[in-house]
C-alpha positions as CSV (number, residue, x, y, z in Angstrom):
1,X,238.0,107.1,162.7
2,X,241.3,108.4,162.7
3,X,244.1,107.6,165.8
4,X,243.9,110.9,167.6
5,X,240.3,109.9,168.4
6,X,241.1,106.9,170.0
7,X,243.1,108.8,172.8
8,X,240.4,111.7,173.1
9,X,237.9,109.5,174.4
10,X,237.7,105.5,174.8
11,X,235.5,103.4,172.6
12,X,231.6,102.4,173.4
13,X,233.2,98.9,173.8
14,X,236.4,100.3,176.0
15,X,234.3,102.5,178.3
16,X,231.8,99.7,178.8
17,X,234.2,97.4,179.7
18,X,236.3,99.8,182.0
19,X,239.4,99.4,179.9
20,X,242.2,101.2,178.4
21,X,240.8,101.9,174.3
22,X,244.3,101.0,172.7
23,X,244.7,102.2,169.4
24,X,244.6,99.1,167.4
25,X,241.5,98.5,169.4
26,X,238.8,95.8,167.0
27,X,235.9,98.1,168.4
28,X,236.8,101.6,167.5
29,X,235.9,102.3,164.8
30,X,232.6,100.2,165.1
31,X,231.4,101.1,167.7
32,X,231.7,104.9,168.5
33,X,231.5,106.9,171.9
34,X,228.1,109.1,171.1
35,X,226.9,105.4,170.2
36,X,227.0,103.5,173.8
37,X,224.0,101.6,173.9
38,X,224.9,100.0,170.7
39,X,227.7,98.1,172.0
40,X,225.7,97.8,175.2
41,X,222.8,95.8,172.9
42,X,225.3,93.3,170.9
43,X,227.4,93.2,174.5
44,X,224.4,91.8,176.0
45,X,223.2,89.7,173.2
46,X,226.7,88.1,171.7
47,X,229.2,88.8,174.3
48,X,232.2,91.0,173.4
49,X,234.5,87.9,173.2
50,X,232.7,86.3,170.3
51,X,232.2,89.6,168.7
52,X,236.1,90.6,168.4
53,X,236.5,86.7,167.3
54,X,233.9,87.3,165.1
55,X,235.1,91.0,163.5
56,X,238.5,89.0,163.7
57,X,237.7,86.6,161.0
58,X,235.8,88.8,158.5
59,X,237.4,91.3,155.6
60,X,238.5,94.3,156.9
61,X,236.1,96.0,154.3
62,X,233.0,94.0,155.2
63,X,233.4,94.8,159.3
64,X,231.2,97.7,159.4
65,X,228.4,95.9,157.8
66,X,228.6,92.8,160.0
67,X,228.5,95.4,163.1
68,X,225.8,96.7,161.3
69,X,223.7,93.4,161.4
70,X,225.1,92.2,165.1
71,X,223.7,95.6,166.2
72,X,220.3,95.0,164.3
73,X,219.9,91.6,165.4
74,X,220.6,92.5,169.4
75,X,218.1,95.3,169.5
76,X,215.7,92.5,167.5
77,X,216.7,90.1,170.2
78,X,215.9,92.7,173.1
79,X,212.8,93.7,171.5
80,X,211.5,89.8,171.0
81,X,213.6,87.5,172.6
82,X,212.3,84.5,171.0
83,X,212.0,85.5,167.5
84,X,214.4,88.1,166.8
85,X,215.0,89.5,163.3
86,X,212.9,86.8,162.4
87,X,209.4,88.3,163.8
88,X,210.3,91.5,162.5
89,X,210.4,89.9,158.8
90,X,207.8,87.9,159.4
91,X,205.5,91.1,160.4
92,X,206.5,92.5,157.4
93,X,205.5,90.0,155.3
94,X,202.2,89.6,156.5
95,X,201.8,93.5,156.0
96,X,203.1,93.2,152.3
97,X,200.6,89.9,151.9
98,X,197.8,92.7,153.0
99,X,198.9,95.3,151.4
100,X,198.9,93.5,147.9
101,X,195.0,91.6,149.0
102,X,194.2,95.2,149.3
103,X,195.8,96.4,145.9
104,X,195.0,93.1,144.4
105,X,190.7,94.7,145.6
106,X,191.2,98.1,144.3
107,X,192.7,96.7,140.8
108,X,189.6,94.8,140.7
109,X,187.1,97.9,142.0
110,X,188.9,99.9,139.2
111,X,188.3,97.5,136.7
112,X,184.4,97.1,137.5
113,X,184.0,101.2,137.7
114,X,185.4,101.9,134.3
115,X,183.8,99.1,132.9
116,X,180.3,99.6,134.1
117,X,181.2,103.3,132.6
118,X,182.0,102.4,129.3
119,X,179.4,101.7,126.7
120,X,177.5,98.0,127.0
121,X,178.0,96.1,123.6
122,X,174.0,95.9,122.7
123,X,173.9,93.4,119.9
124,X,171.8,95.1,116.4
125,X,168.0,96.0,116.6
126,X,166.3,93.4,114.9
127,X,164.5,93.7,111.3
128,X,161.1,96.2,112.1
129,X,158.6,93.4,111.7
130,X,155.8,92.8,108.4
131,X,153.3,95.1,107.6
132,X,150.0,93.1,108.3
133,X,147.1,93.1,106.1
134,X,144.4,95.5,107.9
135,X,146.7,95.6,111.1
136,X,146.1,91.8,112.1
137,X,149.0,89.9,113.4
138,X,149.0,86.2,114.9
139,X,150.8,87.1,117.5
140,X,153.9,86.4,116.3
141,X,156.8,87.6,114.6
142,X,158.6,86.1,111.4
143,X,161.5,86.8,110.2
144,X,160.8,88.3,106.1
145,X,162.4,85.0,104.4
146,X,159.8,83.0,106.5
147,X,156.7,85.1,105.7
148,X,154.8,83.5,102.6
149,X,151.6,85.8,101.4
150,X,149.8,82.6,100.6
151,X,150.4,81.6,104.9
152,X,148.6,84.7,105.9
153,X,145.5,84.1,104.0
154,X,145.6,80.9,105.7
155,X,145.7,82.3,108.7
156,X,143.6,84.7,108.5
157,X,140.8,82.5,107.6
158,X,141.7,80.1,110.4
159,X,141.2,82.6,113.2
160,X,145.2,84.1,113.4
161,X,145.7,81.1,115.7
162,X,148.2,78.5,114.6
C-alpha cells in the first residue's frame, strides 16, 4: 500500500483499536480497511500485542505470508476452538483416505469388467478319441499311445468291463 493510503482511511488494526494509523504503522499494509474482520479474528485470537511482536521479528518479505496463516489459524480457531487448523487437516485427510478406498474400488471394478470381457484362456481340445471296432467302447477314453489293438480284443471278449 503506498503512504497516501494510510492518511485516506486508518488501518483494520487502527480503526479497531480507535487509534491514529501512523504511517510506519506494522498493520497497514497487512491488514487493509475493506478487510476489518480479519484483524478483528487474529485480534481476538492472538492479541494485537503479540502480533506486531510477532510481524516485528519476521523478514520484511515473509510478513504477508505469516498474516496470511495468523488470519487462517483465527478463523480455524473461531470455527473450532479446540482443534483449530488442526481439525480442518485432519477432516481433510480422512476425506482423502475415502476418496482413495473409493478409487482404490473402482480400479479394482475396472479391472474385473475388462477382464471378464476379454477372451477366457481355454486350454487345447483334446485328441478326438479312437474309432471303436463296431461302435463299442469300455467306457473309457485312452489316450492313442495307450491304445494296444491286442487290449481291445481282450476286452471285448471280457464283457468291455475292466
Amino acid at each position: 500500500m503506498s503512504s497516501s493510503s494510510y492518511s485516506s482511511s486508518p488501518c483494520a488494526a487502527c480503526k479497531f483499536l480507535r487509534r491514529k494509523c501512523m504511517p510506519d504503522c506494522i498493520f497497514a499494509p497487512y491488514f487493509p480497511p475493506e478487510e476489518p474482520q480479519k484483524f478483528a479474528n487474529v485480534h481476538k485470537i492472538f492479541g494485537a500485542s503479540n502480533v506486531s511482536k510477532l510481524l516485528n521479528e519476521v523478514p520484511t518479505f515473509q510478513r504477508e505470508d505469516a498474516v496470511s496463516s495468523l488470519a487462517y489459524e483465527a478463523e480455524a480457531r473461531l470455527k473450532d476452538p479446540v482443534y483449530g487448523c488442526v481439525g480442518a487437516i485432519s477432516v481433510l485427510q480422512r476425506q482423502v483416505i475415502t476418496l482413495q478406498r473409493e478409487l482404490d474400488a473402482t480400479n479394482a471394478n475396472l479391472f474385473r469388467y475388462a477382464y471378464n470381457e476379454m477372451p477366457p484362456l481355454r486350454p487345447p481340445p483334446p485328441p478326438p478319441p479312437p474309432p471303436s471296432a463296431a461302435g463299442q467302447s469300455s467306457g473309457f477314453y485312452y489316450p492313442y499311445q495307450w491304445n494296444d489293438p491286442s487290449d481291445e480284443d481282450n476286452e471285448r471278449s471280457s464283457g468291455g468291463n475292466m
